[in-house]
C-alpha positions in Angstrom: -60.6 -16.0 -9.0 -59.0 -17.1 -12.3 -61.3 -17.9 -15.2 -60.0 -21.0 -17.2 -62.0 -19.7 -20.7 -64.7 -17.4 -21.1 -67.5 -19.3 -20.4 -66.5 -20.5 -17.3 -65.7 -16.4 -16.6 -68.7 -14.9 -17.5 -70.8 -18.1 -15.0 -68.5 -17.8 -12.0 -69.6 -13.9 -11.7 -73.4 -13.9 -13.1 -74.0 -13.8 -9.5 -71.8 -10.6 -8.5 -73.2 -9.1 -11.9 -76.8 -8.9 -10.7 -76.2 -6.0 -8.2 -75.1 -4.0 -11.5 -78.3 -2.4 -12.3 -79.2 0.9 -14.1 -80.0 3.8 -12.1 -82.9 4.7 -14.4 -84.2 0.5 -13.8 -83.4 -0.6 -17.2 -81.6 -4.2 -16.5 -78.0 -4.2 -17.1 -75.9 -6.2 -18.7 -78.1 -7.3 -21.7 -75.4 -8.1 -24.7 -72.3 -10.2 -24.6 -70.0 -7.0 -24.7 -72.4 -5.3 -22.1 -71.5 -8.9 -19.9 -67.9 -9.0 -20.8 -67.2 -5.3 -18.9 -69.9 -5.9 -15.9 -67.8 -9.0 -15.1 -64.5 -6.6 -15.0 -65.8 -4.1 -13.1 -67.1 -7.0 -10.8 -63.9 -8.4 -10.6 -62.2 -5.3 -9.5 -63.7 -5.4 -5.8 -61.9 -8.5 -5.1 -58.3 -7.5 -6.6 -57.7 -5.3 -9.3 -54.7 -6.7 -10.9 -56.4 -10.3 -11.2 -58.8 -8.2 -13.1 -57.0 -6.7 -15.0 -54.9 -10.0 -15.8 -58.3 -12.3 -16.3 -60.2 -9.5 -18.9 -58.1 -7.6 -20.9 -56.2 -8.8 -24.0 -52.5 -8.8 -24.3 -52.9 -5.8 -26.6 -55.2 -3.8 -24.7 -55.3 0.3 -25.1 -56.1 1.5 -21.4 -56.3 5.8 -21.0 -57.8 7.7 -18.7 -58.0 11.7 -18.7 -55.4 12.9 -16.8 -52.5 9.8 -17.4 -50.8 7.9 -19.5 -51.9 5.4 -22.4 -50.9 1.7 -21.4 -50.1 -0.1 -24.0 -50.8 -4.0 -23.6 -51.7 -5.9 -20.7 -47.9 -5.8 -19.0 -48.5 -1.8 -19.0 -52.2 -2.2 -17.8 -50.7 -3.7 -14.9 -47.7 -1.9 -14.1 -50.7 1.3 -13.9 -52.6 -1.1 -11.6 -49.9 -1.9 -9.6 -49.1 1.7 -8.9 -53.2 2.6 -8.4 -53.4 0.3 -5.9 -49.9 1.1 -4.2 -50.7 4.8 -3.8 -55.1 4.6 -4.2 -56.9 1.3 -3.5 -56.8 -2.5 -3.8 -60.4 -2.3 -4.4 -62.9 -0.4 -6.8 -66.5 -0.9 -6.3 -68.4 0.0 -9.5 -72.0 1.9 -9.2 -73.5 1.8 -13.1 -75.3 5.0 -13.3 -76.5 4.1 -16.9 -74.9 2.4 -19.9 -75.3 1.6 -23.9 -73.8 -0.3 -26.2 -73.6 -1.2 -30.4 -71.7 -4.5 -31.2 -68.5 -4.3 -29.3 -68.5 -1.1 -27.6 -70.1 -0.3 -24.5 -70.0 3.0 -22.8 -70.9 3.0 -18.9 -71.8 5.9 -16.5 -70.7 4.9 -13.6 -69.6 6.0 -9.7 -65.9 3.8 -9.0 -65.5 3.9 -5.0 -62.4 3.2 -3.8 -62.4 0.7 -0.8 -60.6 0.0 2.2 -59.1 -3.1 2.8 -62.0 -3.6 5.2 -64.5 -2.6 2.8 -65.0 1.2 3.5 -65.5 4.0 1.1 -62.4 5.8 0.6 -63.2 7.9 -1.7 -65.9 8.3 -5.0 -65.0 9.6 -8.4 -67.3 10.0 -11.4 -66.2 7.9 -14.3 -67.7 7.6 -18.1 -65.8 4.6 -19.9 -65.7 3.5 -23.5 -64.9 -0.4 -23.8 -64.5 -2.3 -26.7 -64.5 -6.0 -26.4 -62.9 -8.4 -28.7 -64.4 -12.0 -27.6 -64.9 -12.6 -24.2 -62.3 -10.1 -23.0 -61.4 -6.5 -23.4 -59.0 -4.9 -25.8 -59.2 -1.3 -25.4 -61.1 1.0 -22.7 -60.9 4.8 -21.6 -62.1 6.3 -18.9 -62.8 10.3 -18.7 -63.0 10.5 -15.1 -64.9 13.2 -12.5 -63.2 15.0 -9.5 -62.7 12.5 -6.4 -64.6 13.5 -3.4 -62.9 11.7 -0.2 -65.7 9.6 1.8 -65.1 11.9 5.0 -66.5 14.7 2.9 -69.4 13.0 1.0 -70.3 11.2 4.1 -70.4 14.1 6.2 
């Protein structure tokens, strides 16, 4: 779903928000920039490019280890558009533990990547760095783990 400004955004998914909890119980999100990234990686279940489109500024930096830098939203979603051609359509985010000064927020988290039915595919480790300008965010890396395919971590 479309957010029409940033209020509206950050009230349609308070409710998908409260299953982001800490690990270590510690309630999570607690600032505005905290808010602002739980709301993204919310909003990457239901479709990744419509996250990417409603929550990153035009200008947005996007690395991870291992890729390319994407520079401004077009080139955020050109990398989403081949992630979820060749990975997923859907990333469910587990917050392992998070902090944040001001803008930036840093998050520990699990990403599993989901079937279009809603099964694991696969889990990978993931520590991001976002900084949010507003209600929306304008750079983020991600220094990411060794996937494990759900056959094997199931198993």
């Amino acid at each position: 779903m479309a957010r029409s400004d940033a209020a509206d955004g950050l009230a349609v998914t308070a409710a998908a928000v409260s299953d982001l909890r800490t690990a270590l119980g510690r309630p999570w999100p607690v600032s505005h920039a905290e808010r602002v990234v739980a709301n993204f990686l919310s909003a990457r279940r239901g479709d990744m490019l419509a996250a990417v489109d409603d929550w990153l500024t035009p200008n947005c930096v996007w690395s991870s280890s291992g890729s390319w830098i994407a520079h401004g939203k077009e080139a955020c979603l050109d990398r989403v558009e081949v992630f979820t051609q060749t990975v997923s359509t859907h990333v469910d985010s587990i917050v392992i533990r998070s902090a944040s000064i001001g803008s930036v927020v840093c998050v520990e988290r699990v990403d599993v990547s989901l079937s279009p039915s809603g099964n694991p595919m696969s889990w990978v480790d993931a520590c991001g760095a976002f900084r949010v300008r507003g209600s929306r965010i304008e750079a983020w890396h991600d220094s990411l783990g060794v996937t494990v395919p759900a056959h094997r971590a199931l198993s």
